[in-house]
C-alpha positions, 0 to 999 in steps of 0.5 A, a space after each residue: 733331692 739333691 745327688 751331685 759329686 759338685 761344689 756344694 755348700 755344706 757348712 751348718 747342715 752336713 759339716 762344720 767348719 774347724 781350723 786344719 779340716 783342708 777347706 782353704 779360701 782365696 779372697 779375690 775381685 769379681 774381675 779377677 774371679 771371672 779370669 779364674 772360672 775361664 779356665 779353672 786355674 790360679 795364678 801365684 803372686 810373685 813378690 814384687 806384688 805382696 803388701 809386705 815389704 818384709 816377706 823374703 827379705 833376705 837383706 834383714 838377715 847377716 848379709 857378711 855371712 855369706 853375702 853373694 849368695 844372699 845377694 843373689 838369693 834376694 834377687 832370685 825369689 823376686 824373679 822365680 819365687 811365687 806364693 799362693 795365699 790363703 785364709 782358713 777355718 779358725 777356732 776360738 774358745 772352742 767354737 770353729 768359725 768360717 773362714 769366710 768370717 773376715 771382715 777386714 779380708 772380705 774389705 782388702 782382698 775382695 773389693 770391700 765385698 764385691 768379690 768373691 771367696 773361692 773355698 779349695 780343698 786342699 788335699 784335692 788341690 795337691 793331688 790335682 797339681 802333683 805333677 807340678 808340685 813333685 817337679 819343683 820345691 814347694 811347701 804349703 803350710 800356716 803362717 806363723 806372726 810374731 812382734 819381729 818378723 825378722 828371725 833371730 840370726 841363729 834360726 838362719 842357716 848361711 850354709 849355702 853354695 847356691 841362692 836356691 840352696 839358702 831358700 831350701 834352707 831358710 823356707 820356714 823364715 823365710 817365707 811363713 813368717 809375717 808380723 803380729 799385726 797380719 794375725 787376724 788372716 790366719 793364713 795358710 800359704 802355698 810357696 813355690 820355686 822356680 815356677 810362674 805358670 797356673 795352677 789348677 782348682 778344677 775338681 778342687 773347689 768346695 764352693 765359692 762365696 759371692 760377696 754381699 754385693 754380688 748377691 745383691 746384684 742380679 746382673 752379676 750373678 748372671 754374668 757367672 751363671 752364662 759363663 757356667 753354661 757357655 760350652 767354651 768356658 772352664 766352668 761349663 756345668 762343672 757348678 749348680 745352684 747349690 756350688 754358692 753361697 753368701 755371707 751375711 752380718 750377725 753378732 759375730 761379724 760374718 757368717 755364710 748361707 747357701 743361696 741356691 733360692 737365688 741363683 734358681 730365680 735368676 737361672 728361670 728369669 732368664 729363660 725367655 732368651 733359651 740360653 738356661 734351658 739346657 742348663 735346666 734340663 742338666 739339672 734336673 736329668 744328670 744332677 739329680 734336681 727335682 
């Protein structure tokens, strides 16, 4: 019997996934996955490293309506504009589909299925970082795709006296409008002014996916696991077996499994160094493992 307030993989036993039920997922490197865990946090991109060149490109817009504001609006959002981007559950005809289901992000985003996929919740996530969130602009909404990622000139407001202005006033198309051909990462963003630190996932995070690759590869499901008992790290004992899962191809593209089989049979063929005997006894005396 299973009794822990941790991440657990839950979809296709307990819940089922559905486009706005707040499960969010954050494709990224194994590398980069690593940084995560040591201290919980996300860091937001700026614009410089999106892979759209359009995104908060004031320059498309009517510069001659009130050009040194744009001007230095344009320059004000590569220097102090940050995003966190995410993909999310998806309905088609009816039927949810995981967010996890994205062939294209898994191969883009996480080393062609050698990195992970980290689920939040969105509402814990807000909660967590309220205090950041109530001291600077943000929104955090779904990504609208058109033919023109450009918008019309009269859906712009060039009432402005000040860069930060103009973006509180253009935010929506600014920055939540992508071109059709991005549509397939049903994506769902977190844009923030004026702010370059971290943001926290501890407590957040639903459960996290390991790439097809990862769960094939016992030495790096290791790697996470001693950073999971290592009392210096972020992570320490905040995820037990039952926290991952793994995708696996089906006539639908993608779908995920709990692997909890696994991560066990890594934890136990690694006992002989002592290094997972505290993790174990943890389990079972606090988490409730039988």
């Amino acid at each position: 019997m299973l009794l822990t307030e941790l991440p657990v993989y839950l979809y296709h036993n307990a819940e089922l996934p559905h486009r706005g039920d707040g499960a969010l997922f954050h494709y990224t490197k194994f590398s980069s996955f690593l940084k995560i865990m040591e201290d919980m946090t996300l860091l937001p991109s700026s614009f410089g490293n999106l892979n759209d060149m359009n995104e908060g490109n004031v320059s498309n817009m009517n510069m001659n309506e009130n050009f040194m504001v744009m001007y230095n609006a344009e320059k004000f959002i590569k220097e102090k504009c940050h995003l966190l981007c995410f993909s999310q559950n998806y309905d088609i005809c009816g039927f949810g589909h995981e967010g996890t289901n994205h062939p294209a992000m898994w191969a883009h985003y996480a080393e062609n299925s050698k990195g992970v996929c980290i689920v939040i919740d969105k509402e814990a996530f807000i909660k967590k970082n309220k205090a950041i969130l109530d001291s600077h602009f943000y929104k955090f909404e779904d990504v609208e795709y058109s033919l023109f990622n450009t918008p019309k000139d009269t859906e712009i407001n060039y009432e402005a006296n000040t860069p930060e202005e103009f973006i509180m006033n253009n935010w929506k198309v600014l920055f939540f409008l992508k071109h059709n051909d991005w549509i397939n990462e049903d994506e769902h963003r977190l844009f923030l002014m004026d702010y370059d630190g971290k943001l926290s996932i501890d407590g957040c995070i639903k459960y996290v996916v390991l790439g097809r690759k990862v769960f094939l590869d016992d030495s790096r499901i290791k790697t996470i696991m001693d950073m999971v008992i290592d009392p210096k790290s972020g992570c320490y004992r905040k995820f037990v077996p039952h926290s991952f899962a793994t995708m696996c191809y089906d006539n639908h593209g993608y779908s995920t499994m709990e692997i909890a089989f696994k991560i066990d049979m890594v934890v136990r063929a690694n006992l002989s160094n002592g290094r997972y005997v505290d993790y174990l006894s943890w389990l079972k005396e606090e988490q409730g493992y039988s």
